[in-house]
GUGU-454611 format. One line per 3 residues: number of its first residue (from 1); their letters; for each residue x, z, y of C-alpha. Coordinates in nm, 4 decimals, padded with zeros to 6 digits, m for minus. Each point is the difference from the previous one (the first is absolute). Layout:
NUM> a> X/Z/Y | ... .
***
This chain:
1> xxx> 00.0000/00.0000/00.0000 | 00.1246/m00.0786/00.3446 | 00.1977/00.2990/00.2086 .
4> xxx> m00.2234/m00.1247/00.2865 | m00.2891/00.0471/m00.1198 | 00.0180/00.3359/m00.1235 .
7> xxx> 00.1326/00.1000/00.2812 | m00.3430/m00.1527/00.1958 | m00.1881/00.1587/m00.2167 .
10> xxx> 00.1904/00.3454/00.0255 | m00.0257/m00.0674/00.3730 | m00.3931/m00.0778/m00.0042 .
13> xxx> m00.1180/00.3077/m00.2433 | 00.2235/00.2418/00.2189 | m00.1584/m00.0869/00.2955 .
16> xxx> m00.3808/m00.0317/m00.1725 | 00.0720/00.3878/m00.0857 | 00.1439/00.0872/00.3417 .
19> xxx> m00.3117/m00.1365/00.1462 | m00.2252/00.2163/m00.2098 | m00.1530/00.3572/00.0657 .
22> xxx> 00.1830/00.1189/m00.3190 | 00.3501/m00.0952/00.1824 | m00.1125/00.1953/00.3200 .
25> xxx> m00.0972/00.2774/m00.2117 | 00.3049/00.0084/m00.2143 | 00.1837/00.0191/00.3714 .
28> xxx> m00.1884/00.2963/00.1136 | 00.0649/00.1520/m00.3571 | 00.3765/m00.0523/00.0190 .
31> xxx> 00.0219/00.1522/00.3787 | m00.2230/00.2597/m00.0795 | 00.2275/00.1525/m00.2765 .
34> xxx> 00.2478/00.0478/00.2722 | m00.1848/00.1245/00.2719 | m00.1621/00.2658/m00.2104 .
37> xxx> 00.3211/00.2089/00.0231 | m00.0099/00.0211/00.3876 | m00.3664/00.1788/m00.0340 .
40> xxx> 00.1707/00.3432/m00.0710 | 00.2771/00.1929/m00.1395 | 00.0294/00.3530/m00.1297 .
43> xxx> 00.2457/00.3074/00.1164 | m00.0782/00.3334/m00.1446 | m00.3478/m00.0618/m00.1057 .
46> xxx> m00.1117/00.3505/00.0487 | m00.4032/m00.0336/m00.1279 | m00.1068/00.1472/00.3688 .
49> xxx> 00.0027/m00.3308/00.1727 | m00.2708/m00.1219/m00.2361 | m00.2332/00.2189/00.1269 .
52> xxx> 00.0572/m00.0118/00.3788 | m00.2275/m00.1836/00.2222 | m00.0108/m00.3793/00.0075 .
55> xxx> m00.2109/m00.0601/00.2683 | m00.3268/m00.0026/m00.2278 | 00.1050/m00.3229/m00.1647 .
58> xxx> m00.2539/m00.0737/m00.2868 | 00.1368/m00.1044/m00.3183 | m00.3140/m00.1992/m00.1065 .
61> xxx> 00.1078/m00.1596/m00.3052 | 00.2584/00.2789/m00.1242 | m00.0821/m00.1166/m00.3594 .
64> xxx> 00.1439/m00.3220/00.0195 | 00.2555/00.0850/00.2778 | 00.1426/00.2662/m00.2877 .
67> xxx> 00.0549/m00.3110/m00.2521 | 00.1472/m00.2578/00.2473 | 00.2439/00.3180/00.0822 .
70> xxx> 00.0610/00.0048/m00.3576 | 00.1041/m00.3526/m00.0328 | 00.2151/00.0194/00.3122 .
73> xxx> 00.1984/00.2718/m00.1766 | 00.0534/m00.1791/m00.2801 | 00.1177/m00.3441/00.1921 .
76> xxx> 00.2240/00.2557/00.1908 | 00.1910/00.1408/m00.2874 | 00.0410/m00.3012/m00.1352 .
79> xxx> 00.0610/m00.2285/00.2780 | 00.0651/00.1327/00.3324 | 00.2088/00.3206/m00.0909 .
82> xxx> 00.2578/m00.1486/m00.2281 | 00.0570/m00.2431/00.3011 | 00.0151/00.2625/00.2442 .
85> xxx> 00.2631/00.1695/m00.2437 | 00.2213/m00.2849/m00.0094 | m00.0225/m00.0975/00.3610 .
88> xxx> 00.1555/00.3266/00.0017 | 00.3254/m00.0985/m00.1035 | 00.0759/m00.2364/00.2756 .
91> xxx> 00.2728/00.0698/00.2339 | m00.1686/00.1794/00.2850 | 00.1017/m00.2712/00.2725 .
94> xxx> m00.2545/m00.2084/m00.1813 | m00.2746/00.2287/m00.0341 | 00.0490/00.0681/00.3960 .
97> xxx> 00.0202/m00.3733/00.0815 | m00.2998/m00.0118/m00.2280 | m00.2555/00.2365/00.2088 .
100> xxx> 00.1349/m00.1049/00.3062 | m00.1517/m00.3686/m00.0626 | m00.3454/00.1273/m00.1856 .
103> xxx> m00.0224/00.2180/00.3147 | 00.1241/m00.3119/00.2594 | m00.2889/m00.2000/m00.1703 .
106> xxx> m00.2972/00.2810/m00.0196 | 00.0226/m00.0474/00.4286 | m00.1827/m00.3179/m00.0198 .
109> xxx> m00.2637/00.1725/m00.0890 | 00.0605/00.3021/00.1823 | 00.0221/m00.2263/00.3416 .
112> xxx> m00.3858/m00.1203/m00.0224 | m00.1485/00.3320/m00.0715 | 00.2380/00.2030/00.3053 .
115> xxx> m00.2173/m00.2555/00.1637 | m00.3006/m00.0043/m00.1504 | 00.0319/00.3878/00.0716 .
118> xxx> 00.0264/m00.0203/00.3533 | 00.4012/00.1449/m00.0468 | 00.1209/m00.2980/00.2107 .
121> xxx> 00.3576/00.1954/00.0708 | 00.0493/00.0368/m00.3538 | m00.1090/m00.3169/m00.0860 .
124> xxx> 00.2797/m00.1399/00.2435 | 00.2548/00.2537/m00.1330 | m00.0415/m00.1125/m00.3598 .
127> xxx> 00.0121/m00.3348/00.0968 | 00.3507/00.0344/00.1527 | 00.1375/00.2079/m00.2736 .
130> xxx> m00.1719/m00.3069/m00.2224 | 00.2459/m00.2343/00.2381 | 00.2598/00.1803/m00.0274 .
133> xxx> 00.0891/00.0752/m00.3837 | m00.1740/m00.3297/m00.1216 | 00.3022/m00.1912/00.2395 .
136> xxx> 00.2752/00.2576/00.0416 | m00.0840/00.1885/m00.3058 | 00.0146/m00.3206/m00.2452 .
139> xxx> m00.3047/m00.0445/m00.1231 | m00.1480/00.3753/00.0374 | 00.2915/00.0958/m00.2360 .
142> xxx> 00.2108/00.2309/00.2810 | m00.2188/00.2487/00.2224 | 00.1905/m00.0638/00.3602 .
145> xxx> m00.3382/00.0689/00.1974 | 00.0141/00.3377/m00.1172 | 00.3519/00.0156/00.1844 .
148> xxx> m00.1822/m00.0776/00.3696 | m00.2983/00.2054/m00.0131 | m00.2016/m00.2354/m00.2394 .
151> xxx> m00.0712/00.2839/m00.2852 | m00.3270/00.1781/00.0773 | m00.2874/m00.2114/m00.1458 .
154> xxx> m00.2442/00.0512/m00.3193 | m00.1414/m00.2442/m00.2279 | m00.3591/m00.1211/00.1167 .
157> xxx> m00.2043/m00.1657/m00.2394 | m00.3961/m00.1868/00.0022 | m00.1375/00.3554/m00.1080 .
160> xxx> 00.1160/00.2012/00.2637 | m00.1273/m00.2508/00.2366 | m00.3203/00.0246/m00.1293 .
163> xxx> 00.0132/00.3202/m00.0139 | 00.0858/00.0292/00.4506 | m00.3264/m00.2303/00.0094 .
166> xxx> m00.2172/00.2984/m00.1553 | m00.0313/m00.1571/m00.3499 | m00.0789/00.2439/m00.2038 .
169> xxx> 00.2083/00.0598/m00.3660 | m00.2739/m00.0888/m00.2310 | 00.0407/00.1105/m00.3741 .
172> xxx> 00.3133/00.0942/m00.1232 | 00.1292/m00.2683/m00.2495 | 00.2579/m00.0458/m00.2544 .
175> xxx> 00.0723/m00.3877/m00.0442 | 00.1735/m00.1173/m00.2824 | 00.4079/m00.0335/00.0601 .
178> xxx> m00.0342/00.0944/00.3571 | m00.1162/00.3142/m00.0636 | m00.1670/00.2849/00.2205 .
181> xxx> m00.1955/m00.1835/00.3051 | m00.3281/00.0395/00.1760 | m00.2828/m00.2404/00.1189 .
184> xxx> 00.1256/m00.0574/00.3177 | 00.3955/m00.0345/m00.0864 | m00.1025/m00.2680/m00.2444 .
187> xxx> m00.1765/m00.2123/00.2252 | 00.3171/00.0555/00.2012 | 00.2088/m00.1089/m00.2621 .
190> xxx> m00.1832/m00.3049/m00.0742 | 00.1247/m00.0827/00.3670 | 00.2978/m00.1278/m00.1032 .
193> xxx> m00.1674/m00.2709/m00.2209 | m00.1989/m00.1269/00.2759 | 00.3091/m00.0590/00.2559 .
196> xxx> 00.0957/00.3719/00.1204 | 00.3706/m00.0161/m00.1689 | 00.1945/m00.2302/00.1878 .
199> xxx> 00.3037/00.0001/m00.3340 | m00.2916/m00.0703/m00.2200 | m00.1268/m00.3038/00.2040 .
202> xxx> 00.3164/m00.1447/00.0165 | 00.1223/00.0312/m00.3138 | m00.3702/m00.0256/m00.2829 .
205> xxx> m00.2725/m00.1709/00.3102 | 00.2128/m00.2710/00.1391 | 00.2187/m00.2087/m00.1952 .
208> xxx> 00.3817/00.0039/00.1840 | 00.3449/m00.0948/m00.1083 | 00.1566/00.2994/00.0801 .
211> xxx> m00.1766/00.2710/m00.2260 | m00.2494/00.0250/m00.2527 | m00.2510/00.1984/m00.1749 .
214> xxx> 00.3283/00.1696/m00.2256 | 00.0914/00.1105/00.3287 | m00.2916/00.2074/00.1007 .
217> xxx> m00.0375/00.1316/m00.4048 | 00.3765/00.1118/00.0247 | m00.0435/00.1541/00.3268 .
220> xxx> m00.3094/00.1861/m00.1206 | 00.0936/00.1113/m00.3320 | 00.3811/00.1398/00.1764 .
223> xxx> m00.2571/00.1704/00.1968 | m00.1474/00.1970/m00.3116 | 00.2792/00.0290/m00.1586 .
226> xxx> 00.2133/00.1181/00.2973 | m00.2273/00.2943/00.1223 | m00.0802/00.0572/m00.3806 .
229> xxx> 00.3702/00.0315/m00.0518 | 00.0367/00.2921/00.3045 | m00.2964/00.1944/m00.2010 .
232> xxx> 00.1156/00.0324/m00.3124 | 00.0571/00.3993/m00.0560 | m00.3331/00.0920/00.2691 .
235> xxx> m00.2201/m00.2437/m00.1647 | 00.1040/00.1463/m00.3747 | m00.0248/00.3576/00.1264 .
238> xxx> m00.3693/m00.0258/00.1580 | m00.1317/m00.1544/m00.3429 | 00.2021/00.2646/m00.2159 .
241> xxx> m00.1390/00.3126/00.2408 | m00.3740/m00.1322/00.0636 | m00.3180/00.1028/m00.1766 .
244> xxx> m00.1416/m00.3188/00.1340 | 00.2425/m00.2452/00.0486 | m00.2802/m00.2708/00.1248 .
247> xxx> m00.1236/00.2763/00.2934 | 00.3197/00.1032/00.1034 | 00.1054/m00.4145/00.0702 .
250> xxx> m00.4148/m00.0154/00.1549 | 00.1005/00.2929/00.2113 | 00.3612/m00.1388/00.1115 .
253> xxx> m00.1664/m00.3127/00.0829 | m00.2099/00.0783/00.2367 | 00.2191/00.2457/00.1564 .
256> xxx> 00.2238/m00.2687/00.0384 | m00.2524/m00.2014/00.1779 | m00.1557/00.2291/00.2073 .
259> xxx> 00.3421/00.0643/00.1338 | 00.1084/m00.3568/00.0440 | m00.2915/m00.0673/00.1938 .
262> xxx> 00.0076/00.2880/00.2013 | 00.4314/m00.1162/00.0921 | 00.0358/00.3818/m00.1164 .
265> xxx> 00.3576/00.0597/00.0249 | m00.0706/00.2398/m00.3113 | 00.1410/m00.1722/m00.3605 .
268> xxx> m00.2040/00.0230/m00.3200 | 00.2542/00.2288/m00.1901 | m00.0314/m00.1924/m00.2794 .
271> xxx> 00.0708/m00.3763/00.1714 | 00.3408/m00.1069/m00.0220 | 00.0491/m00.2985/00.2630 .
274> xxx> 00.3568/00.0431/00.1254 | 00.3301/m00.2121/m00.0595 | 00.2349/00.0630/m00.3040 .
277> xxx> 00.2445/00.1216/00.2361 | m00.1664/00.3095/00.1375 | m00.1532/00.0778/m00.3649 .
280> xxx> 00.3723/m00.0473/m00.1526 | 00.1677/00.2849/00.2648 | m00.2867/00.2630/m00.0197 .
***
């Protein structure tokens, strides 16, 4: 049979699948396993925090949210953890270079919602520390914005913006691979599908020569894998010590929410966000 051909017809089925609903489901699948690890991550997992307020949040469909948990802790331990485990083992200049790019690229979508928020300063601040390390810092890779004042700015994502606009949380959810969510930070999430990621439009929505759809799956699953990686020990100790292990990571949550939308300068004890290099000389 003629090379050609079968390569036309390789050519032709892959793109017949890539057009389908199953392709752009098997997408979301893939960059859900990774972003599930972001949702949360243990510390001492004292059983308290399970039972403190969280902002009368109804868990409406607990039954069902308890077995998608389940399966997310088994595609953990077999999938994300070992990962995180051997990301480990790379020399620590990488692992900084690493979270210094996830965190270059998470501003794109942190710009829009500084605005969307009414934070115009900030939105103009993380713009030039955006500038700044995606030119001068290669890529993202070296943090030089930090070095002129450029260092003081959270993560802003669809949800919180919602949340600014009065949209109520809804029902809290458990999704399958991303793990805990509510109503209202799913709709947010589904965002990004409909245009509010600029990386994602450039790189799965419109077709370019100078990255791809690998490009925006690598730089999601490093994601996962990355803050999965600084978690190891806090996320192990909350399962070992909790009663509950599903409450306590409800709990966490929506702590963690609550406090991200409020721009409390508080930390969830239990979230680990900060670069290799300040976790390796504690």
């Amino acid at each position: 049979m003629d090379i050609e051909y079968i390569k036309y017809r390789f050519t032709f089925i892959k793109d017949t699948i890539k057009n389908t609903c199953m392709y752009r489901i098997l997408r979301i699948f893939v960059i859900s396993l990774f972003i599930s690890t972001s949702s949360f991550a243990g510390s001492d997992g004292q059983n308290e925090l399970s039972k403190e307020s969280n902002g009368q949040v109804k868990d409406c469909f607990e039954g069902i949210n308890r077995g998608i948990f389940a399966f997310n802790q088994v595609v953990d331990n077999i999938i994300v953890e070992p990962l995180a485990k051997g990301y480990r083992y790379l020399p620590a200049p990488i692992r900084n270079g690493t979270s210094n790019a996830i965190s270059n690229l998470s501003l794109v979508v942190t710009i829009p919602n500084n605005i969307l928020q009414g934070d115009f300063g900030l939105a103009g601040k993380n713009s030039g520390r955006f500038l700044v390390n995606s030119t001068i810092g290669i890529l993202g890779l070296f943090d030089p914005a930090a070095k002129i004042g450029l260092n003081n700015y959270e993560k802003e994502d669809w949800g919180q913006t919602l949340a600014t606009w009065g949209v109520g949380e809804g029902c809290y959810l458990v999704l399958p691979i991303l793990g805990p969510s509510t109503v209202r930070d799913t709709i947010g999430s589904l965002t990004t599908y409909m245009g509010g990621d600029a990386w994602y439009n450039i790189t799965v929505r419109n077709d370019t020569h100078y990255v791809s759809d690998f490009d925006y799956y690598a730089s999601v699953a490093t994601n996962g894998i990355d803050f999965r990686a600084k978690n190891l020990e806090s996320f192990q100790n909350l399962e070992k010590n909790s009663l509950d292990f599903y409450a306590s990571v409800k709990s966490l949550y929506l702590q963690d929410r609550k406090k991200r939308i409020a721009n409390s300068d508080d930390i969830t004890e239990t979230m680990d966000d900060s670069d290799w290099e300040e976790i390796e000389t504690q």
